[in-house]
C-alpha positions in Angstrom: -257.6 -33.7 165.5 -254.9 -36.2 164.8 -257.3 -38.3 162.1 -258.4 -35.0 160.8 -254.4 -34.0 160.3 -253.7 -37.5 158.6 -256.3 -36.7 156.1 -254.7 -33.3 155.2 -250.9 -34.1 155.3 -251.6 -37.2 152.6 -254.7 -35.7 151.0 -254.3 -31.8 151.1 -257.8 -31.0 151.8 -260.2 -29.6 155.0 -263.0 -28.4 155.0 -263.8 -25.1 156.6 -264.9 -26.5 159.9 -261.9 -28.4 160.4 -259.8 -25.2 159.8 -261.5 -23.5 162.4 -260.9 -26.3 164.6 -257.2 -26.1 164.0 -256.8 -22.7 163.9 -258.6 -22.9 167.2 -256.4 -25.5 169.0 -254.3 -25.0 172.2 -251.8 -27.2 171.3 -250.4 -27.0 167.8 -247.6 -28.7 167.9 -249.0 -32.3 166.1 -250.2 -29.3 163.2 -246.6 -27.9 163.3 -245.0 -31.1 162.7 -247.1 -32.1 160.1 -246.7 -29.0 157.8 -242.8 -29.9 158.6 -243.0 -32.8 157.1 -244.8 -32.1 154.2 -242.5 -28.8 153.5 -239.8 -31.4 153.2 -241.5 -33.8 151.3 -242.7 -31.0 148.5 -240.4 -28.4 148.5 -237.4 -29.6 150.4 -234.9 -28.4 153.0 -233.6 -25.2 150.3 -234.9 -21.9 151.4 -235.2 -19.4 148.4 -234.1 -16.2 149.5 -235.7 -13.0 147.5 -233.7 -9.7 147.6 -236.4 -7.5 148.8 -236.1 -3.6 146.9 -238.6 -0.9 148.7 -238.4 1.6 146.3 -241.8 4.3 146.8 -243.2 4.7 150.3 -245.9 7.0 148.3 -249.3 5.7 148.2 -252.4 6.8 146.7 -254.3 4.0 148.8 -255.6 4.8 152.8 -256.2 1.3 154.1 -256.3 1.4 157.6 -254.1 -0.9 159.0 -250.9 0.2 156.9 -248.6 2.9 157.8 -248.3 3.8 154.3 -251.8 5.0 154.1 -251.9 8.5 151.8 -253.3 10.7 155.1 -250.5 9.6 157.4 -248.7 12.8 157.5 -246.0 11.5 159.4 -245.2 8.9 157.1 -241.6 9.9 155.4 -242.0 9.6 151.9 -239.4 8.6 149.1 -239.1 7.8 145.6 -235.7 6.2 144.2 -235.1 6.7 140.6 -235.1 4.1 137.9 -231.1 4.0 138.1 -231.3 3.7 141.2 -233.6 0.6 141.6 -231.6 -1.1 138.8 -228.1 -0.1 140.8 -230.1 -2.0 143.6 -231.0 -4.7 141.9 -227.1 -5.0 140.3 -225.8 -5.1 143.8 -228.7 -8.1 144.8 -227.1 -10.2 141.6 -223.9 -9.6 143.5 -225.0 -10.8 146.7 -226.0 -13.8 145.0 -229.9 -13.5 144.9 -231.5 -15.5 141.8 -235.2 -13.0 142.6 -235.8 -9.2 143.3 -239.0 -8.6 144.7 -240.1 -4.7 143.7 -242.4 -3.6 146.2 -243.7 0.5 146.5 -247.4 2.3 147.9 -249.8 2.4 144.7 -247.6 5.3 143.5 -248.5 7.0 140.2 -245.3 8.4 139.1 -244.2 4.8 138.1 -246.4 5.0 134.7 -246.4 1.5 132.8 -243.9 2.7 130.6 -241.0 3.8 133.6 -241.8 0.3 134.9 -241.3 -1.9 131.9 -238.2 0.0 131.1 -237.3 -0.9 135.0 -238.1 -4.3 134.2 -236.3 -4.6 130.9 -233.1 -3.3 132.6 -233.1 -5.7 135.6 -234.0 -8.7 133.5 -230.7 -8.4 131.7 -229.2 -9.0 135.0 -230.5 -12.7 134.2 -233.2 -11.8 137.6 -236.2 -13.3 138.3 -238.6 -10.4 138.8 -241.6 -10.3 141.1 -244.1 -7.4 141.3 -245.5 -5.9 144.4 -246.9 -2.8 143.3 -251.0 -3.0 143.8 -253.8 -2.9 142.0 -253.6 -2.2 137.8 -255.0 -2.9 134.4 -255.3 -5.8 132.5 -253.0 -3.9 130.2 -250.8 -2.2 132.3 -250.1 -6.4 134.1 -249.9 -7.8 130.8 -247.5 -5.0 129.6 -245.4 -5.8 132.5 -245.0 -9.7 132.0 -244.3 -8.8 128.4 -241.2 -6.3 129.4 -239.8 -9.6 131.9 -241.6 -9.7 134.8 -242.4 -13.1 136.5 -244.6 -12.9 139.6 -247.0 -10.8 141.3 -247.5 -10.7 144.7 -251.3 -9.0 145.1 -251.9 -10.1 149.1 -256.4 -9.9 149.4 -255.3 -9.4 152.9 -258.9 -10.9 154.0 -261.6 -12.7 152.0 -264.3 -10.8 153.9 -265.8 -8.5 151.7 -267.2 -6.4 154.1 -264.3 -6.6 156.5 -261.9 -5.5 153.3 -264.3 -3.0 152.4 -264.6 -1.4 155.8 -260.6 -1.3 156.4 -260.0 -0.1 152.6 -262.0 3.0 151.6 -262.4 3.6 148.5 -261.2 0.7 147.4 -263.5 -2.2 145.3 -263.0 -6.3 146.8 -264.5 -7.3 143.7 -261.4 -4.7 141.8 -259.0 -6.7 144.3 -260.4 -10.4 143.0 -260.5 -9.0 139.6 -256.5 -8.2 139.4 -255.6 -11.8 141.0 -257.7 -14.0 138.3 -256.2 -11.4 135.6 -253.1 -12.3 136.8 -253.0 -15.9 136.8 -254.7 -15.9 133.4 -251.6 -13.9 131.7 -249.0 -16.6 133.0 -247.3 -14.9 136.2 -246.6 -16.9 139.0 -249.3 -15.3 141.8 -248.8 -14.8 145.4 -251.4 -13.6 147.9 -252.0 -13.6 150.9 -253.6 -12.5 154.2 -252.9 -10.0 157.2 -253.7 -12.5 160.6 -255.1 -10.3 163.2 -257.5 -7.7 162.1 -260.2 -6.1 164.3 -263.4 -8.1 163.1 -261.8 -10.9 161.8 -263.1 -14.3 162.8 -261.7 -17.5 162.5 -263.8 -18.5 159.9 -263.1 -15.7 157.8 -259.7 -16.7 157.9 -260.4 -20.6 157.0 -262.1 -19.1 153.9 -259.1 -17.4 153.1 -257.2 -20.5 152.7 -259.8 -22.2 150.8 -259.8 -19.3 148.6 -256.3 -19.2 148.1 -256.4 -23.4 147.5 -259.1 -22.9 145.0 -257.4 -20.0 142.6 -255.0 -21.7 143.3 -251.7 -19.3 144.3 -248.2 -19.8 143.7 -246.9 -18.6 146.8 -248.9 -17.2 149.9 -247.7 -14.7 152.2 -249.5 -15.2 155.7 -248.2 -12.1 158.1 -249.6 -10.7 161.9 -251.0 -7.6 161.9 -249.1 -5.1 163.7 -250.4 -1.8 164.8 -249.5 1.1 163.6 -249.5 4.5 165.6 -250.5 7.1 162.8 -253.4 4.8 162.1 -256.9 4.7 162.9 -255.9 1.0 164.1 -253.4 2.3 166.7 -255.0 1.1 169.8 -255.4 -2.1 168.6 -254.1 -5.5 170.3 -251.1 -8.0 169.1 -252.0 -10.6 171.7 -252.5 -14.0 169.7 -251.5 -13.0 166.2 -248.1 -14.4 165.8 -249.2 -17.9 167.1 -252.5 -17.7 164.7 -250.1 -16.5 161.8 -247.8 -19.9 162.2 -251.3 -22.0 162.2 -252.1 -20.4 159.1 -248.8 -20.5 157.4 -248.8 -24.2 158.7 -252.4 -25.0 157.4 -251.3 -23.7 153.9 -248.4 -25.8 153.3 -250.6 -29.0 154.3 -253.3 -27.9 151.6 -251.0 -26.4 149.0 -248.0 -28.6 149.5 -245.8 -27.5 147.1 -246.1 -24.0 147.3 -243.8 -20.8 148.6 -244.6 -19.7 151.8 -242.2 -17.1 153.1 -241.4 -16.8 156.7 -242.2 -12.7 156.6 -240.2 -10.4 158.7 -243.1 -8.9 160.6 -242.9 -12.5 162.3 -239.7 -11.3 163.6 -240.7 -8.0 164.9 -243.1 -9.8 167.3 -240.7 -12.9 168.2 -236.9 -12.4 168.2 -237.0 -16.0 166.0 -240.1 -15.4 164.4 -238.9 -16.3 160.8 -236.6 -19.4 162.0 -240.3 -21.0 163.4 -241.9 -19.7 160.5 -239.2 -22.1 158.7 -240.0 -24.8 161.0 -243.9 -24.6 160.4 -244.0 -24.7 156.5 -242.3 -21.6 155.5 -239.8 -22.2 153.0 -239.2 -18.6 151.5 -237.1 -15.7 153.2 -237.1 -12.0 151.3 -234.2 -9.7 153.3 -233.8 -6.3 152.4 -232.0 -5.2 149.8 -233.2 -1.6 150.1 -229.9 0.8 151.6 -229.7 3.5 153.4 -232.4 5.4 155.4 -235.1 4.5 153.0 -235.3 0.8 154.9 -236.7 2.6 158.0 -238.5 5.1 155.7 -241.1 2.1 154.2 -242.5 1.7 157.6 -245.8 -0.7 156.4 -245.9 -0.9 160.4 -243.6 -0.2 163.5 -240.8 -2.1 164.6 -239.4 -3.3 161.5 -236.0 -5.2 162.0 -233.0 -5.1 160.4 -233.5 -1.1 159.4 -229.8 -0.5 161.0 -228.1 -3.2 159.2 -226.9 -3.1 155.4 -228.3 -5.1 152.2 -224.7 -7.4 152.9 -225.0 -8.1 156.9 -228.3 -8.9 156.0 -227.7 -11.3 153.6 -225.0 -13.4 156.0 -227.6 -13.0 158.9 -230.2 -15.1 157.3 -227.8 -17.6 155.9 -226.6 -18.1 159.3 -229.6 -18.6 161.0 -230.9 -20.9 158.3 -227.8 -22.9 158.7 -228.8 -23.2 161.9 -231.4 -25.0 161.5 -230.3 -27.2 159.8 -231.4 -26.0 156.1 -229.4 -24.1 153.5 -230.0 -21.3 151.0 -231.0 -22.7 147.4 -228.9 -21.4 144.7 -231.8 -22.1 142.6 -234.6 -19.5 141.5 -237.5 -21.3 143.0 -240.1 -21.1 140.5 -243.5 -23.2 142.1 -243.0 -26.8 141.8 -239.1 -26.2 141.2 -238.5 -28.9 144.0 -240.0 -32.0 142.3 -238.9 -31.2 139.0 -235.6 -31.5 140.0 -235.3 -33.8 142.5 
């Protein structure tokens, strides 16, 4: 294990039997520590905070795992305006975020042209802008780099296509793969990623994951546990295991895209009370608190448990720093575009 960590922390490459080996190991700590250092070495000891805006819990999709799926009746669904997304974004400047991250469901209302406009208005803020919004056009993605937008987050949530197929109905994994290459091609910085825990996943499923992501390659990867949802056809599942697998992954990532993003997600946090501070510790170097107010940040409930629903877009904000602080590391005041780090050092 040790000689096969050496190799990746100077060479940045495994194979997919020695990702299953590490992803299988009892004791990760030597894996942990290696992902540290490269995190410092690539990207430094600056964590890039992203102000997070939830603005459409509506979805046209019914993947199985999410609690946003279209037939979850109990789902409590919202739509905020254009205005007020933009006021959102306004008050994220204020707080001193350089990124907004606009995430919704697949929700048709926001036509092409309501989201350039969206864009156009929040990139006179001086922004960076990333997307979260699902599957598109060509057209529809290049119309939205050309109104401002910057990056795309499109997680394939596994590599399996029959896995993804059998957890997303209706949906195509050859439509999913399609949207990520189109992507990169038009210039955005891409982030993917992949959900650590689903029934039928294997091991090497997930090692093939991280190739994938490697050989696209992504900008930023988001690796997050999957966490049951009760109005779900996933409900009954099990937790047991993923938040320990989720840090291998996010670990294995940095050591084989070194100069990536990796964000410490806050699902890591629902299942350990400092999920996203050993997130940071393991490779992460990205955190994206909510910037969403009111009652629509318990409202976009992707899965139960979500923290920080109580709490406004400000206590948020001095939270994080605080506990970054804490260990040790500081919040960037720069953008963190991919590769930002070296450039600049």
């Amino acid at each position: 294990m040790q000689s096969i960590l050496q190799r990746a922390e100077t060479q940045h490459t495994l194979t997919a039997s020695e990702i299953v080996s590490l992803l299988g190991c009892q004791d990760p700590f030597s894996l942990f520590a290696a992902a540290n250092r490269v995190r410092q070495k690539y990207v430094g000891d600056g964590v890039y905070l992203r102000g997070l805006i939830e603005f459409s819990s509506f979805c046209k999709n019914d993947c199985m795992y999410c609690g946003l799926r279209g037939s979850n009746t109990h789902a409590q669904r919202y739509r905020l305006s254009p205005g007020q997304i933009v006021e959102m974004a306004q008050k994220a400047a204020g707080y001193g975020y350089k990124t907004v991250v606009l995430q919704s469901g697949e929700d048709l209302w926001f036509t092409v042209e309501r989201m350039c406009e969206i864009i156009r208005e929040i990139k006179k803020l001086g922004l960076v802008i990333t997307l979260s919004i699902g599957e598109k056009t060509r057209e529809e993605y290049a119309a939205y780099r050309q109104a401002g937008a910057d990056r795309y987050l499109l997680r394939i949530e596994t590599t399996d296509k029959q896995l993804y197929e059998k957890l997303d109905p209706r949906m195509s994994f050859e439509n999913r793969m399609r949207c990520l290459y189109d992507l990169k091609d038009l210039g955005y910085e891409v982030g993917s990623g992949s959900l650590v825990g689903l029934p039928g996943q294997t091991l090497e499923s997930l090692a093939d994951d991280l190739l994938f992501f490697k050989q696209l390659p992504v900008d930023m990867a988001g690796i997050g546990p999957f966490i049951p949802h009760p109005h779900t056809p996933l409900s009954q599942e099990s937790v047991e295991g993923h938040f320990e697998l989720s840090l291998k992954m996010m670990a294995l990532m940095r050591l084989l895209l070194p100069d990536i993003n990796i964000p410490a997600t806050t699902a890591m946090e629902t299942l350990h009370p400092q999920g996203r501070l050993l997130a940071l510790k393991c490779g992460a170097n990205v955190v994206m608190p909510n910037v969403t107010e009111g009652d629509y940040r318990k409202q976009y409930e992707l899965y139960p448990g979500k923290i920080c629903t109580a709490e406004s877009p400000a206590q948020c904000r001095g939270c994080i720093q605080g506990k970054i602080k804490s260990i040790g590391r500081f919040v960037s005041n720069r953008p963190g575009f991919h590769g930002e780090y070296l450039k600049n050092r």
